[in-house]
Structure formats: C-alpha cells, structure tokens
N, C-alpha and C positions, 0 to 999 in steps of 0.2 A: 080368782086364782084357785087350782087344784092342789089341795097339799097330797103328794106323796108320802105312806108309811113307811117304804123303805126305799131309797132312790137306790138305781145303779144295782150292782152286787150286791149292797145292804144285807137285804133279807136271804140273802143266800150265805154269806157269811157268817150273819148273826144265827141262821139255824145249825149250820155248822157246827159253830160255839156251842151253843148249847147239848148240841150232840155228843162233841164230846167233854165238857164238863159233865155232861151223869155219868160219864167212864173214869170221872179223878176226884174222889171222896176227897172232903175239902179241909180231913185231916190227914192229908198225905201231900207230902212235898212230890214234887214230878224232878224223875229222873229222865233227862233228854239223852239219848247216844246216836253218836253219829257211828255207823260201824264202816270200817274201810278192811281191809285184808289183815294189814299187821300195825296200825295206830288208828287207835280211837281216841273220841273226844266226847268225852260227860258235860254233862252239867247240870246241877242241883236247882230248882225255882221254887218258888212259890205261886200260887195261884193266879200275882200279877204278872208274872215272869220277872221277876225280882231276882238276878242270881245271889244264891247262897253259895254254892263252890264249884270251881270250872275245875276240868283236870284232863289232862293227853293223856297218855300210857300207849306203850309200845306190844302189843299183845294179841294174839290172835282170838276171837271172838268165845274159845271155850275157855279162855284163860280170865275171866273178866269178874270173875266172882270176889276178888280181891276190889276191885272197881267199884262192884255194888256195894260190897259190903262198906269202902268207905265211904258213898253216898249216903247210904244209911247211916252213916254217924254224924255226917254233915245236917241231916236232915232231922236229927234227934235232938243235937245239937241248938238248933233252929225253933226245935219246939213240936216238930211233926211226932205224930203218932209211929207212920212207916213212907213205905215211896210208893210212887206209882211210876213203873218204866216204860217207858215211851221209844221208839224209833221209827225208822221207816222200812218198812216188810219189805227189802228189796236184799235179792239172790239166798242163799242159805244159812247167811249167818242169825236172821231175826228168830229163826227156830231155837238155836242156842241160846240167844239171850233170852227168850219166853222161856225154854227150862229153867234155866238159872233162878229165871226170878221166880217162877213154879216151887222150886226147890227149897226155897225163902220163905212162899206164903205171900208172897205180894203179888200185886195185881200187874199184867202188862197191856199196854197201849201200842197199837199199830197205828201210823197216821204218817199219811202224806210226805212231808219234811217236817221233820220236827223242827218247828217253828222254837223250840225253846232253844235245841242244842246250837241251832243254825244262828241266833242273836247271841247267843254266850259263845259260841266258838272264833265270833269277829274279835273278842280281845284277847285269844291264847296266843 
C-alpha cells in the first residue's frame, strides 16, 4: 500500500495556510470584515479562529475607523499586542479599509473570503 503525503486538496490547502500565516504575526488578533455598501460585519479571532467579538454596524466603508478602533480594544483586551485586518479585495471599498488600517500602523490582509468573518457572521 502507498501512503499519500497529502491526499485530495490537502497540500494545496495546507500551503495556503501557511502562506498566509507569515502574513499574521502570532501577536496580533486578526480582524475579519465583511464590507457590503452600508452594513458591515467584524469580527475579532484568534489564531484558531476562536471569536473574541463579533459586531454589525450600519456604515459606509470610510466611516469604519470607529469599528477598528473597537476591535483593537477587543483585541487588547484579549491579550494581543494589535490586529491584523483582513477582507476580501473585491469592488473599492478594500482600498479604504487598507488606508484606515495604514493610518493605525497595523498590517492588512487581502484574502479570498475571509474565512474568519464568514464563521463569525453565521451567529450575528
């Protein structure tokens, strides 16, 4: 019998992962946002996608710095250093959120569907 290293997706997955974990220092809680036009949805993790705090707000995407900033308190709160924010690069609002969080000094993540905001937004 032939063992397989990584059956299926496996190895495509798990490189994934690891691609972006070098992109979220493992002292920074990951801020997930789903951006829509005028309601977004956060949420605070940890590096197992453990939610720290989920939150809606009604706001349009240059308006959100109130948003970050209470992630950052969530995430200070929790024991993190700062955040790393995360979404997914689709139409013009992810420009805005990259300044914001520019603006801050933290780091931002472009990726796919944010897998974190997308498991935290199933119980808002």
């Amino acid at each position: 019998m032939t063992v397989v290293a990584c059956p299926g997706g496996d190895c495509n997955r798990n490189a994934r992962l690891a691609r972006l974990r070098r992109l979220l220092p493992p002292e920074n809680a990951i801020v997930g946002i789903d951006l829509a036009d005028d309601k977004q949805a956060a949420v605070v993790t940890d590096h197992d996608s453990r939610v720290i705090a989920r939150r809606r707000v009604s706001a349009r995407a240059w308006e959100l710095g109130g948003l970050l900033d209470w992630a950052a308190g969530k995430a200070a709160a929790a024991g993190f250093a700062s955040v790393t924010v995360a979404c997914e690069p689709t139409g013009h609002r992810w420009r805005v959120l990259d300044q914001l969080a520019a603006e801050r000094g933290w780091r931002w993540c472009a990726c796919g569907r944010c897998w974190s905001t997308a498991r935290g937004r199933v119980r808002i």
